[in-house]
C-alpha angles and dihedrals in degrees: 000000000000097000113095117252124239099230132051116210113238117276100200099051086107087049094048080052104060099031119121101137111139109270118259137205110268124249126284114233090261096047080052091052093045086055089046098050086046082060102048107026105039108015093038095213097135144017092222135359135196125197115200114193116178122194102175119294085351113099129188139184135189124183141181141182134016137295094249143002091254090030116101091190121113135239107250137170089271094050103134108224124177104245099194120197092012080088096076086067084066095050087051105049085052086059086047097049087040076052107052089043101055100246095127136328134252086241091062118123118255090225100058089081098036111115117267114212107008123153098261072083095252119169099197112319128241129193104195127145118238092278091070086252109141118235117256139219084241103052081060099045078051116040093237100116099095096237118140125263086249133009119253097230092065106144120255092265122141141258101256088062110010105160096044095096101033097101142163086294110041080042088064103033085057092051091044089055095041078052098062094035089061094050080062118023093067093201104313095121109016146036154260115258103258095015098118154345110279120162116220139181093194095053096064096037081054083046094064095030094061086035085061091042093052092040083048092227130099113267101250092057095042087049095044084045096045110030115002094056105032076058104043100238105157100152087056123111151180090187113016101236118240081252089069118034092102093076093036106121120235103248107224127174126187118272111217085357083286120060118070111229136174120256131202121248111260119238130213130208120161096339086066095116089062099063121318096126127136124194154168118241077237092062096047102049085058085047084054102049083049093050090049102037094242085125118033112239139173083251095065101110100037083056089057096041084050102047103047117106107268101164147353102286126195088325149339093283098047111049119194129247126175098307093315106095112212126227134188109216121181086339088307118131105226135166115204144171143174145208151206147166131183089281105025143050126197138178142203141205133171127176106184100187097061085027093237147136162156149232141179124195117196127187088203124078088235137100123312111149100087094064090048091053097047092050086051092048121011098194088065097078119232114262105270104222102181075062087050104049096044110131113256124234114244112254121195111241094244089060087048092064097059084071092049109110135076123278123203119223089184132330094288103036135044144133124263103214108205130163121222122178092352088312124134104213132169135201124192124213113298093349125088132271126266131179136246136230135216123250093157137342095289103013121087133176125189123234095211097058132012107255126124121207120189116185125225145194089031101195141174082348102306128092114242105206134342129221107221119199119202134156091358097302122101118204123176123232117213114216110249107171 
């Protein structure tokens, strides 16, 4: 799909599955700005940053750089950023909160609040898989319904603003077509309902859409009702008001991973509830109290309800709740998400039991969830991208194919090692493929997140294990296949 997706998966899952290193004191507001200015002035990943920490009732927020590169205002506290796919935290705590107060239950079917009669000529719409099951709420909050990330009617539209023109009608005729394509298809093309993780940016726009539909009110008025005022948001938004463009960040990203350019504003239509939301660092340091219990708000038990273990998520370390995806890092329970659109990055970390957390905003489409994730926990480095961006040795193909096979890290995780066009790339268990990078013959390092894999007992042409360092710990793979 050539449109640009809205979430990025975690790059550092492998690295909160490997992590063990002794817990550290987290850094001090100028050791966070230190790691900020790093970001923007020397490393030249971003135009202006904001770090939200929250310890309880305790909020802070450090911030560096400025709104745009033409822009001399500076990043505050009030600073509006688009999050991204954060905002399917937000869906889904308005199914929580539908949820807790009776209104309907995760098991519904999909298709009880679809559109009867429209003029896609729709008789009553089903979304079922090729079993006959009806499609849940769940499966959506989940992204276990087997939908596709995107939907394969999306409007020619271009890169800079892809979501702007898929509406309420090219949103049913989709489903009504998907509809007759599952009657027939048994299974070739699609899947059961709950077979499998797939993550998808139309299933949780569905999701609201069908939310709003149920609660009888447009999605922007049932989300600012039930979740933007119980928790005081006020500087939270689906469409930034004229009022407050003027501290409405430029979005940039990195042409050629080098070169900072501007970036147009991303627009939502029916897709919103995926991921069209705009907000202050303020604001999300009080989303993030809520989201962690550090405040009691109306919203508690629909945050608890969001954020257990329903399903097997993108893997075995990182079950899935409703939108958030839970971690265990160091022996700490923690939900996260990010978020990015074609101009902005944002992370998210909550850890419930201390009632803690962490967020990064970034006006810059790069990367941005190492630094949430060592601010949630020191002892994980920061990703090291001089390291990153070091130039790879040349290796002939037929060296390549000794490292093909899969290693096993432990029984329920391991890399699958594969070569495509004369690349080496890896993918580790439930998460997406990257590729590696020569340092030496046997020795490899990934650009997309900072790991380095150097294969062993090389015989009769195969490798017969690999040693992976990551985060300062190095653990060997045994080839298993």
């Amino acid at each position: 799909m050539n449109h640009p997706a809205l979430f990025r998966s975690c790059a550092a899952v492998l690295l909160c599955a490997l992590a063990s290193a002794v817990a550290q004191a987290q850094p001090s507001d100028a050791q966070i700005k230190e790691i900020l200015t790093q970001r923007i002035d020397v490393d030249k990943q971003a135009v202006g940053l904001a770090a939200v920490i929250v310890n309880g009732e305790q909020v802070r927020i450090v911030t560096h750089g400025f709104q745009g590169l033409d822009k001399a205002a500076p990043i505050t506290a009030d600073t509006l950023f688009e999050v991204g796919s954060i905002t399917k935290t937000f869906t889904a705590l308005l199914l929580a909160d539908m949820v807790v107060n009776g209104e309907l239950k995760l098991d519904d079917p999909v298709e009880k609040w679809l559109p009867q009669g429209l003029s896609v000529g729709v008789n009553g719409l089903k979304l079922r898989d090729y079993t006959g099951a009806p499609i849940r709420l769940v499966d959506l909050a989940t992204h276990r319904s087997g939908l596709p990330r995107l939907p394969d009617n999306m409007p020619n539209g271009t890169r800079a603003d892809p979501y702007v023109d898929y509406r309420e009608q090219q949103l049913l005729v989709y489903l009504k077509s998907r509809e007759t394509l599952v009657e027939t298809d048994a299974g070739k093309t699609t899947k059961k309902r709950d077979e499998a993780y797939a993550y998808s940016n139309l299933g949780f726009g569905l999701l609201g859409y069908v939310l709003a539909r149920a609660a009888n009110m447009p999605y922007d008025e049932l989300l600012q009702k039930r979740v933007l005022t119980p928790l005081g948001l006020t500087s939270t938004y689906l469409d930034t008001p004229r009022s407050e463009l003027a501290r409405f960040s430029d979005g940039h990203y990195l042409e050629k991973g080098t070169t900072l350019k501007q970036a147009k504003h991303w627009r939502f239509d029916v897709i919103a509830p995926a991921g069209a939301l705009r907000m202050s660092a303020k604001d999300m340091g009080r989303y993030a109290q809520a989201a962690s219990g550090a405040i009691d708000t109306p919203l508690k038990a629909a945050f608890t309800l969001a954020q257990k273990r329903y399903r097997e998520g993108m893997g075995p370390i990182n079950p899935q709740g409703l939108a958030w995806i839970l971690a265990t890092i160091n022996d700490r329970a923690i939900v996260t998400h990010d978020g990015a659109t074609g101009g902005f990055s944002s992370t998210l970390w909550v850890e419930p039991e201390r009632k803690s957390a962490v967020a990064v905003l970034s006006n810059t489409a790069s990367r941005i969830t190492d630094v949430g994730l060592h601010l949630m926990e020191p002892s994980i480095p920061l990703a090291n991208l001089a390291s990153m961006r070091a130039e790879a040795v040349a290796v002939d193909a037929k060296s390549l194919e000794q490292f093909v096979g899969t290693y096993a890290l432990n029984p329920n995780f391991s890399v699958t090692v594969r070569t495509r066009d004369g690349k080496l790339f890896a993918q580790a268990t439930g998460q997406g493929e990257f590729e590696l990078f020569a340092k030496s013959v046997s020795v490899f390092f990934a650009r997309v997140t900072p790991l380095e894999i150097a294969f062993e007992e090389i015989k009769d042409g195969k490798a017969g294990r690999f040693l992976i360092t990551q985060a300062g710990r190095t653990r060997p793979a045994q080839r298993v296949e």
